[in-house]
C-alpha positions as MATLAB code, in Angstrom:
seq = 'XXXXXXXXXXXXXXXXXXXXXXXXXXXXXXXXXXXXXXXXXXXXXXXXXXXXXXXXXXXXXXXXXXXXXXXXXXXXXXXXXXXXXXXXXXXXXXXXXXXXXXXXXXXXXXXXXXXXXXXXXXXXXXXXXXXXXXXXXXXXXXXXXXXXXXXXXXXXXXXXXXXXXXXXXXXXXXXXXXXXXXXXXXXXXXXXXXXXXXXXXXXXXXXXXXXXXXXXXXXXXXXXXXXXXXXXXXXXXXXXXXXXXXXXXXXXXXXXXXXXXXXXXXXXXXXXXXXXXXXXXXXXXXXXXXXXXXXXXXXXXXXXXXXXXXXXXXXXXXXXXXXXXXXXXXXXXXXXXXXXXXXXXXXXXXXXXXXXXXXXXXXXXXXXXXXXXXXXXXXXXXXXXXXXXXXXXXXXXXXXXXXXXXXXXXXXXXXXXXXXXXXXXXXXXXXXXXXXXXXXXXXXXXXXXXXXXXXXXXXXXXXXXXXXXXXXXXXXXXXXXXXXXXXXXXXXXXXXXXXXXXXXXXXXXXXXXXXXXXXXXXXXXXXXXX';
ca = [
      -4.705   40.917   15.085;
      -7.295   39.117   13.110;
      -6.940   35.367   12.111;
      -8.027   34.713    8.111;
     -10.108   31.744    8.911;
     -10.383   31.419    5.192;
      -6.360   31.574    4.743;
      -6.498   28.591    6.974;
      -9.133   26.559    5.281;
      -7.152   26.422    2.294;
      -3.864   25.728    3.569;
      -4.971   22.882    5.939;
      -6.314   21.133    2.480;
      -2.859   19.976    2.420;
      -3.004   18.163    5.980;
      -6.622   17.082    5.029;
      -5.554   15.171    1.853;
      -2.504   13.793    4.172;
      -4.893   12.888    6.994;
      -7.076   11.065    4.297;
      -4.430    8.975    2.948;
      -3.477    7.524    6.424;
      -6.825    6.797    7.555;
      -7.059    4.429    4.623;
      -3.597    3.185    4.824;
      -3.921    2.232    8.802;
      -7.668    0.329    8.016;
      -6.826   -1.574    4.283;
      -3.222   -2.395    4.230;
      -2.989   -4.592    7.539;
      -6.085   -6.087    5.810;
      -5.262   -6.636    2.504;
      -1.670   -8.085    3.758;
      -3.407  -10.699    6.140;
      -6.075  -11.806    3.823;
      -4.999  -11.503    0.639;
      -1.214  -12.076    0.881;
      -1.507  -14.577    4.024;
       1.462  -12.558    5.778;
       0.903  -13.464    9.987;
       0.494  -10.579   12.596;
       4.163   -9.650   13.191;
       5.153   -9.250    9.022;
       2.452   -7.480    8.203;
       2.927   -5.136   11.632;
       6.204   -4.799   10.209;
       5.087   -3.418    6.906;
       2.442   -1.122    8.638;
       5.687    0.239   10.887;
       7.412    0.821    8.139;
       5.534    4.412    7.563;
       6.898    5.173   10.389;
      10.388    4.035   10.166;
      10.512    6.200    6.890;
       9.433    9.606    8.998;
      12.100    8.896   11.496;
      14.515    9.611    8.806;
      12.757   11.347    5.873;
      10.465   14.001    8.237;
      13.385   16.243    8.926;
      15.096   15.736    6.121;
      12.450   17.213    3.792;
      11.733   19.693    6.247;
      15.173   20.603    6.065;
      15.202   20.927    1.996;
      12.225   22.731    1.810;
      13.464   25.074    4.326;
      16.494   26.092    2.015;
      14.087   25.401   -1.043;
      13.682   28.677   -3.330;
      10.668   28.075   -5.791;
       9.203   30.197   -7.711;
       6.204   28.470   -6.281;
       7.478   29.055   -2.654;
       9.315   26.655   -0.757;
       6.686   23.760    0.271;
       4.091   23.684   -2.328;
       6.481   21.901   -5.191;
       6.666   18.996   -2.026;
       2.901   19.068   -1.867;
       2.486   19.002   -5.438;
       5.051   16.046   -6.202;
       4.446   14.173   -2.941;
       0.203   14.488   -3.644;
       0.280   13.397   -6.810;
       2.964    9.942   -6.520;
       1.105    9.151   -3.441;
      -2.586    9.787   -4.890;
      -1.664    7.051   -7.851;
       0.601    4.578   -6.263;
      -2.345    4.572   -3.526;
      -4.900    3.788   -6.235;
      -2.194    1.673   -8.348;
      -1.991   -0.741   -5.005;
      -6.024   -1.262   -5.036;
      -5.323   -2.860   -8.897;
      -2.476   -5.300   -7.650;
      -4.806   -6.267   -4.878;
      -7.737   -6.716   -7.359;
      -5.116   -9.108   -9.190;
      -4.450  -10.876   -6.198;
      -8.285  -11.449   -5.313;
      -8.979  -13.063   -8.512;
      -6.244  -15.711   -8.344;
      -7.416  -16.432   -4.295;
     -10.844  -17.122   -6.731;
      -9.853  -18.667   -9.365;
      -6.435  -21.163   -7.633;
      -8.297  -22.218   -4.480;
     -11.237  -22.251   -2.563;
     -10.343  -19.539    0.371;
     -13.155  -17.442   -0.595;
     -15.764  -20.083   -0.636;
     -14.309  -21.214    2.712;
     -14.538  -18.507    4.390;
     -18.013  -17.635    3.307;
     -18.601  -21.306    5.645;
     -17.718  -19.276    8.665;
     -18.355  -15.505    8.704;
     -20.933  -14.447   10.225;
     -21.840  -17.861   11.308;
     -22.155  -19.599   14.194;
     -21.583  -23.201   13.576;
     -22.101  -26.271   15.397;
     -19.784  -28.926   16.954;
     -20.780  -30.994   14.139;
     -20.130  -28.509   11.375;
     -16.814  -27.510   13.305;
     -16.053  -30.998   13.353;
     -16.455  -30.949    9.420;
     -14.612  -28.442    8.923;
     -11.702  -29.636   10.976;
     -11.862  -32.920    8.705;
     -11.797  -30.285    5.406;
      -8.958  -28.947    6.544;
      -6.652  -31.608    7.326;
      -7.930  -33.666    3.766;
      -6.674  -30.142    2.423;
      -3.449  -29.449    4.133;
      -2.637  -33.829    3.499;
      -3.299  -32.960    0.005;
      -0.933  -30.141   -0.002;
       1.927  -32.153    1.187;
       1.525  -34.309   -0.719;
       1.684  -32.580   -3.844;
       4.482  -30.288   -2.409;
       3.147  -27.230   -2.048;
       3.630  -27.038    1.526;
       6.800  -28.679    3.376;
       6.759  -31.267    6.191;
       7.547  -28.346    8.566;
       4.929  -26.156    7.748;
       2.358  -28.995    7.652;
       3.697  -30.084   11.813;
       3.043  -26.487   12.449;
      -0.472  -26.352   10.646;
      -1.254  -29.328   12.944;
       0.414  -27.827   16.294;
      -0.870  -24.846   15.916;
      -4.416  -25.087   14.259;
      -5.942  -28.485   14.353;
      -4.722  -29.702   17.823;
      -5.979  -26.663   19.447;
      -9.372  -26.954   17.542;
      -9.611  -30.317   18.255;
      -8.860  -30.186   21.246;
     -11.710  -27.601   22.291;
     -13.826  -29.581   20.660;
     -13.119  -32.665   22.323;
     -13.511  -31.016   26.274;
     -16.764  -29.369   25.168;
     -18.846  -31.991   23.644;
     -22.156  -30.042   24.969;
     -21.244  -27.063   22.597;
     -18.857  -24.093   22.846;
     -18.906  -20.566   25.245;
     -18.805  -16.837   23.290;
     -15.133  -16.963   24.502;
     -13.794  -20.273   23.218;
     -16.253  -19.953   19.952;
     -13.893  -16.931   19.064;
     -10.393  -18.856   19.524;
     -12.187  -21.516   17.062;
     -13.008  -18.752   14.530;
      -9.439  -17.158   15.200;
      -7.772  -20.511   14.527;
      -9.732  -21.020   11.436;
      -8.924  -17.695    9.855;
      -5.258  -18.337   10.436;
      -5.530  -21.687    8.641;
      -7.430  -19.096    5.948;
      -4.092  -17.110    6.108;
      -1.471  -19.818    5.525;
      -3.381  -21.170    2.308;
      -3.244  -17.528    0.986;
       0.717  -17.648    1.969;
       0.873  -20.741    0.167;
      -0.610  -19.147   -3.129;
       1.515  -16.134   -2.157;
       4.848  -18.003   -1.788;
       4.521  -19.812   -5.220;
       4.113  -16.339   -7.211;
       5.801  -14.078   -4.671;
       5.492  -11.381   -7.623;
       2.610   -9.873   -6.912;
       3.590   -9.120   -3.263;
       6.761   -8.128   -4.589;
       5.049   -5.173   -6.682;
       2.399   -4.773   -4.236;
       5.385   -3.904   -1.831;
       7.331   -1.566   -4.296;
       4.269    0.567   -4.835;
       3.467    0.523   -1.523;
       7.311    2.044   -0.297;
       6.628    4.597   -3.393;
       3.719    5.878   -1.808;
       5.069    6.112    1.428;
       8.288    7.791    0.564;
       6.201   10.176   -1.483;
       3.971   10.793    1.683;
       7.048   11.133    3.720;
       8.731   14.056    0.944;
       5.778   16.380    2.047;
       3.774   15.780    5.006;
       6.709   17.839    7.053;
       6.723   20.679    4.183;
       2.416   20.619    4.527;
       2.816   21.205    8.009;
       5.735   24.110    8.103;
       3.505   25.897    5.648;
       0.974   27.030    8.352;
       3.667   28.805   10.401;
       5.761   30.226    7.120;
       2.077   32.135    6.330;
       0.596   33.109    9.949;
       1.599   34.884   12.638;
       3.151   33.406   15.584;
       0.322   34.702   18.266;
      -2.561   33.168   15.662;
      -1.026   29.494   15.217;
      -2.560   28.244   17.908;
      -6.492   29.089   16.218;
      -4.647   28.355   13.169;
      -2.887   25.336   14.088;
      -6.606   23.972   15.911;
      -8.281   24.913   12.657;
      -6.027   22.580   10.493;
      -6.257   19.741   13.320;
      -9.621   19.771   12.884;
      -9.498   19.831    8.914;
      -7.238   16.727    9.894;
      -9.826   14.933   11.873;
     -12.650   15.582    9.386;
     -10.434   14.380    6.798;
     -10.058   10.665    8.468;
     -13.818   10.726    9.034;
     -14.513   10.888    5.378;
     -12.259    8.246    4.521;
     -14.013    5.557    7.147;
     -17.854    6.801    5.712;
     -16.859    5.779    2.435;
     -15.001    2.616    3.650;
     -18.594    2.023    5.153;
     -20.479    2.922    2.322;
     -18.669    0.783   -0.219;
     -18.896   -1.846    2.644;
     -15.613   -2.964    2.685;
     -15.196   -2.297    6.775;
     -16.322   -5.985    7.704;
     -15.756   -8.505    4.627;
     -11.966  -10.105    4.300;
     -12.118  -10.746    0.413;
     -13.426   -7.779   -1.294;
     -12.394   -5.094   -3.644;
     -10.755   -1.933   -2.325;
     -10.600   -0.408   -5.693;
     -13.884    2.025   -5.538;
     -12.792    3.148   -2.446;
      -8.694    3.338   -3.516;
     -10.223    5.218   -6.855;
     -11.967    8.143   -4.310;
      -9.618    8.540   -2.102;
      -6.965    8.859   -4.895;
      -9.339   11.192   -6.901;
     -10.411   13.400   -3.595;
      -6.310   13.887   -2.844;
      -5.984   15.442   -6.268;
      -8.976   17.340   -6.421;
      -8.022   18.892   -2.711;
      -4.716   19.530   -4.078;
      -6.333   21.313   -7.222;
      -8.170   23.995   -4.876;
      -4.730   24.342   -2.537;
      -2.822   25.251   -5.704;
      -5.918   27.641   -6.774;
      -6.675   29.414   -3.519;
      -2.778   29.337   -1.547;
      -0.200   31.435   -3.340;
       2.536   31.074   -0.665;
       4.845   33.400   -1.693;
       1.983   36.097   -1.632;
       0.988   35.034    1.896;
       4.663   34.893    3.227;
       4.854   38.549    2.261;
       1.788   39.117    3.875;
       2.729   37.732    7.029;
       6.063   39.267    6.854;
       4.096   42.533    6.988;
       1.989   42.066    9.784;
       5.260   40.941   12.177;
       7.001   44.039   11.089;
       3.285   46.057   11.791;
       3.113   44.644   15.535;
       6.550   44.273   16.063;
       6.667   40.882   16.374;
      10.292   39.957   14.636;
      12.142   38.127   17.047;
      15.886   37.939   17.969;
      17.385   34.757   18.672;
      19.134   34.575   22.517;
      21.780   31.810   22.556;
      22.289   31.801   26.048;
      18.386   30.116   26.434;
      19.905   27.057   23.551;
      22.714   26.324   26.064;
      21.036   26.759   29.251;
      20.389   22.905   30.828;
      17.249   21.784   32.748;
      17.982   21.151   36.119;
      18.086   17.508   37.644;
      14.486   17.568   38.694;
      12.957   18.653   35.582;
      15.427   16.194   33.063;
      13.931   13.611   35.297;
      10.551   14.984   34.741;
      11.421   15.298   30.982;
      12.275   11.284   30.728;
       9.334   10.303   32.938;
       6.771   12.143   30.301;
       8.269   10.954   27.446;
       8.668    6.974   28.807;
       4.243    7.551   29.272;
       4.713    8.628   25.754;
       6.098    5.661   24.606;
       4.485    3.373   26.820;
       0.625    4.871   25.857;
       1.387    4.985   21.780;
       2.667    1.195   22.121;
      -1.009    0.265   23.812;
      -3.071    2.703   21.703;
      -0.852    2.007   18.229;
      -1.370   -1.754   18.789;
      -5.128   -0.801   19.140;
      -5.326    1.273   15.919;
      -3.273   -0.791   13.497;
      -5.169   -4.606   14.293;
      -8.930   -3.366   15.053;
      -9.745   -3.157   11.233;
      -8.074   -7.286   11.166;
     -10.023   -7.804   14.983;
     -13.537   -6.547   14.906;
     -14.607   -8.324   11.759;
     -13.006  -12.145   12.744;
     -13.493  -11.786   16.675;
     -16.681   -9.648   17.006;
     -18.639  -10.234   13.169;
     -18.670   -6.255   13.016;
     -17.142   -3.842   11.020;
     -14.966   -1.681   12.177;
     -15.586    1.886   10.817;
     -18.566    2.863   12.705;
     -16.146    2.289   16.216;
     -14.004    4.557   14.913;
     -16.073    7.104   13.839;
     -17.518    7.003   17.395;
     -14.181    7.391   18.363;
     -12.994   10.367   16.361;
     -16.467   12.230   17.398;
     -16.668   11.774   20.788;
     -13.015   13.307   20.921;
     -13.893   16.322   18.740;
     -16.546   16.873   21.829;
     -14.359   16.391   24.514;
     -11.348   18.450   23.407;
     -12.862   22.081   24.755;
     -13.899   20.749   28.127;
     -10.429   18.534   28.440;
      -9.175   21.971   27.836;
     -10.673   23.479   30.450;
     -10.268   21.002   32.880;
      -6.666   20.987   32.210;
      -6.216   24.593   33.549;
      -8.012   24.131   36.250;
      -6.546   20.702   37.745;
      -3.513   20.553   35.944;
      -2.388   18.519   32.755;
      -0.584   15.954   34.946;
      -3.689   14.575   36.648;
      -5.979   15.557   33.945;
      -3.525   13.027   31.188;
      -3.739   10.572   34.317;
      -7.512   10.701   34.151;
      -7.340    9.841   30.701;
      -4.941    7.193   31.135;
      -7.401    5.306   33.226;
     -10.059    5.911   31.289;
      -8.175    4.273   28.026;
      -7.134    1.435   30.545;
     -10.653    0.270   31.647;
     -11.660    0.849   28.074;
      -9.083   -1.451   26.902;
      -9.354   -3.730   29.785;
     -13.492   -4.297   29.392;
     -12.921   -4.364   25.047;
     -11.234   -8.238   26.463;
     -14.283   -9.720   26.874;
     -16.948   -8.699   25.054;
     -18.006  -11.414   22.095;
     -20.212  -11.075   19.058;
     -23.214  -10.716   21.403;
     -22.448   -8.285   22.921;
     -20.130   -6.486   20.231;
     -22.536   -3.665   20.258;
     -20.834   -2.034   23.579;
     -17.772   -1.875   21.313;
     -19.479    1.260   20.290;
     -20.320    2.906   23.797;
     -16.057    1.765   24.717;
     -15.221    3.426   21.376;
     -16.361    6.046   22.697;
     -15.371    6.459   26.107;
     -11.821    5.560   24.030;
     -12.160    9.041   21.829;
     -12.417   10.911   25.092;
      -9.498    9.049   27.204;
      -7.221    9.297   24.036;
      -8.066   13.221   23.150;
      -7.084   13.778   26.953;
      -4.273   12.401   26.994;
      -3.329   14.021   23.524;
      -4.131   17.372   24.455;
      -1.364   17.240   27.526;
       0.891   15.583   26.460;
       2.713   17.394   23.633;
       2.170   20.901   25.757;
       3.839   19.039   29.085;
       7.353   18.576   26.666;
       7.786   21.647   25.499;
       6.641   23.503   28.476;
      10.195   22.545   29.667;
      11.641   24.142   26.372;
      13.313   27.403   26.126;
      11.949   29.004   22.970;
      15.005   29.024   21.226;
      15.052   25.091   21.390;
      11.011   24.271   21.023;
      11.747   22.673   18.043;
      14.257   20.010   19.353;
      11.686   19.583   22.367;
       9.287   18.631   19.415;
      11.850   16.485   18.593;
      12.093   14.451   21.160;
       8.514   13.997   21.633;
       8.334   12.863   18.017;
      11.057   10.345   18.339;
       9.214    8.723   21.490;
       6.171    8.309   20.024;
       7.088    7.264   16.002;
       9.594    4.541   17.731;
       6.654    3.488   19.515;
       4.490    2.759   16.760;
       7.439    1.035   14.665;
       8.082   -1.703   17.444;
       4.136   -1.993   18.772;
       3.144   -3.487   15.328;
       5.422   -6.183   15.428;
       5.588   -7.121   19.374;
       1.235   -7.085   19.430;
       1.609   -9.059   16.038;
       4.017  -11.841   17.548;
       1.777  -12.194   20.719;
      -1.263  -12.196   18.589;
       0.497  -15.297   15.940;
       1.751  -16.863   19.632;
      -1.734  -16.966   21.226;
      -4.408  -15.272   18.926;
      -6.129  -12.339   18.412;
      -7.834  -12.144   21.373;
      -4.503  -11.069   22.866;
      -4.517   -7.504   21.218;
      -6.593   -6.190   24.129;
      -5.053   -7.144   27.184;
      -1.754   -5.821   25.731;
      -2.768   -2.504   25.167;
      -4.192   -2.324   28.563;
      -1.160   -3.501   29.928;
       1.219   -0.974   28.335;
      -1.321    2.051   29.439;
      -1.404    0.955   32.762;
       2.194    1.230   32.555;
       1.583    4.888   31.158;
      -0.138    5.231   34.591;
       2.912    4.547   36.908;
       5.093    6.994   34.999;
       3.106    9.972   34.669;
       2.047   10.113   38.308;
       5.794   10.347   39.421;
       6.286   13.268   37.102;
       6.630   16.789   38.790;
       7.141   19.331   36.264;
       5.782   20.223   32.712;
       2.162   21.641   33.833;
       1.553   25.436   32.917;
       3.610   28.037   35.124;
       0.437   30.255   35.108;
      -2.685   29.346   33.817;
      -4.079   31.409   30.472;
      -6.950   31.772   29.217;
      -7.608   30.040   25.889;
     -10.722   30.600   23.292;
     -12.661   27.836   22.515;
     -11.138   26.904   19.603;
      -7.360   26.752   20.785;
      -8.167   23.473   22.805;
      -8.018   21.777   19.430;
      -4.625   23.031   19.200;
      -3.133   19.197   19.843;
      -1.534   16.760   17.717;
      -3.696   14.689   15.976;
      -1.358   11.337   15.137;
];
């Protein structure tokens, strides 16, 4: 048995397009949302969740049709083709409405020029003092023309100029790194509400923004479970696991891309910019990826081909219903709940993490936040084969505990660090990649370890369901707590619920390896890259 390594290449294109899409939807939309639309933490957490809300429901359903599909093209590429192609232009259709938006924040107010006061700046207690004063001539203004309501103003004054005042009042000698970023934090939320304000009196432009945006996503949604089913309709079931690490890895180069050209086009730091270059190539890239998939895979051709090689080894397998109906004992269900509460408890920290840094790192440490990422996603890549190896030798169980505490300090030290010192963000990053791949690697391999192989896939199942309900609520919670007490809250709450991770992985007992085997190097990539 020989794995076609070039067989793989092309049909992990599709998963590479897909992985390129949601590296730019996870780092732009929270963005654009806050800045440009002046929604608060929670709503636009809320709109982020709602990709995931959508694969709760739509995942297995398209999986389902495209199993019974009967193409003449085979029975995922028409999903890849459709989904690609609605998702590739209502992406780069929702850079346009933004553009729109920009240029009324321009041409109605004076956001931009406002902001420009402030980032990247480090003012004094006399310029904060000014622009306290510019802001409440502005919001008295507002009331008084109606544009805002009594209400709104009360909570503009609770919430903003109070606390600002205030800070400035009890530190008349100047302001620390720590209270300097609740000042900058309360500013850009008074930034926020004025683009709410312009939002609220045209809501149209949201309202389109939002339709294209649900188009894309349920276009995403029709194939990314087709894209995936593909690599085990063409291979073999002994090669998925090179295979399966192959397209993981196409996966991971495939979000790299998309945060070097977010860097390049320099839109990683700045709030009120224009996504559209970048929107344009990532749109252009998903159909040109799709053009060599359609060129290179002929799936029905390569489902023949695999057909052959199972009957050639004798690898067709009969169904035993007995192992469907047989239950886990006590012990391991317990087990079973334990792992997949630390599933939901470490995506709710790490989600929160992933879906505010791009809104975090530019207003609380003046840097972008691509380059963190990228850090990130490399030092994983490195650590997956020796995680791997470690794993068989101590055990998943303590080896995902090792990287829970690693993702805990990480978390817990990311608290305090200030524009200053913003430059460790890059060294925590890091460490962050390697905690995060080692607890990724596990994880997954601990559920279904408890599976029978007749029921793997509703092991899968469960492990999915954990971890996408997860990442619909964490948006919205970490968004709340970050509108309650700012932005600097983000940290400590992902530290908190990781921690919690922690405490229910070390009471679990079963879901490690019965024997260990030997892997090749390449099979420790063999993890799920969400």
């Amino acid at each position: 048995m020989k794995l076609d390594y070039k067989k793989v290449f092309y049909v992990g294109l599709a998963f590479f397009l897909i992985s390129m899409f949601w590296q730019a939807y996870d780092n732009v939309i929270s963005k654009i949302l806050i800045d440009k639309f002046g929604l608060n933490q929670a709503w636009s957490g809320a709109v982020l969740a709602l990709d995931n809300v959508l694969a709760l429901f739509l995942l297995p359903l398209f999986g389902h049709i495209s199993d019974k599909a009967n193409a003449k093209l085979g029975r995922r590429t028409p999903f890849i083709i459709i989904g690609t192609i609605v998702a590739a232009f209502a992406f780069v259709s929702m850079s346009f409405i933004d553009n729109y938006q920009t240029l009324k924040i321009e041409n109605e107010t004076q956001i931009v020029q406002d902001y420009e006061n402030i980032e990247g700046q480090t003012p004094t207690n006399v310029e904060w003092q000014g622009l306290i004063d510019g802001m409440t001539v502005e919001r008295t203004a507002a009331l008084a023309s109606g544009s805002i309501t009594q209400k709104q103003y009360d909570e503009w004054e609770a919430d903003v100029r109070l606390k600002m005042q205030t800070m400035l009042n009890e530190n008349p000698g100047g302001l620390s790194e720590f209270e300097l970023k609740d000042m900058k934090d309360f500013y850009y939320t008074y930034l926020s509400e004025r683009a709410w304000q312009l939002t609220a009196s045209s809501p149209g432009v949201l309202v389109v923004f939002m339709v294209v945006l649900f188009i894309a996503l349920v276009a995403m949604a029709t194939f990314r479970s087709p894209a995936v089913a593909l690599m085990p309709d063409v291979i073999i079931k002994p090669l998925r696991s090179k295979a399966n690490a192959i397209i993981n890895l196409m996966g991971t180069v495939g979000g790299l891309v998309v945060l070097v050209f977010l860097m390049i086009f320099k839109l990683d730091k700045l709030s009120y910019v224009n996504y559209t270059p970048a929107f344009v190539v990532v749109g252009a890239l998903m159909i040109v990826f799709l053009g060599i998939f359609l060129w290179k895979v002929k799936e029905p051709k390569l489902v023949k081909e695999k057909e052959a090689e199972e009957q050639k080894y004798g690898l067709v397998e009969e169904e035993d219903p007995k192992d469907v109906k047989e239950e886990l004992s006590r012990e391991k269900k317990i087990s079973l709940y334990l792992i997949l509460g630390s599933v939901f408890l470490w995506f709710f920290g790490y989600n929160a993490v992933t879906t505010k840094f791009a809104d975090y790192a530019p207003k609380v440490l003046e840097m972008g936040y691509t380059l963190p990422l990228m850090v990130a996603y490399g030092t994983a890549l490195v650590a997956f084969i020796p995680i791997g190896i470690l794993a068989t030798k101590i055990g998943r169980r303590k080896t995902i505990l090792i990287g829970i505490t690693i993702l805990t300090i990480c978390f817990g030290v990311a608290v305090f660090l200030t524009p200053k010192v913003a430059w460790l963000m890059y060294g925590i990053f890091g460490l962050t990649g390697i905690g995060w791949a080692t607890i990724n690697v596990n994880s997954y391999p601990m559920v279904v370890e408890l599976s029978k192989n007749a029921n793997v896939g509703k092991y899968t199942g469960y492990y999915y369901t954990f971890s996408m309900a997860a990442q619909i609520l964490t948006p919205i919670l970490s968004g709340l707590l970050m509108d309650s007490v700012g932005r600097k809250a983000l940290f400590p709450y992902a530290a908190v619920f990781v921690a919690l991770a922690f405490i229910t992985m070390f009471m679990v007992k079963h879901g490690d390896a019965q024997a260990p085997q030997k892997k090749s190097a390449i099979e420790n990539f063999d993890v799920d890259m969400d």
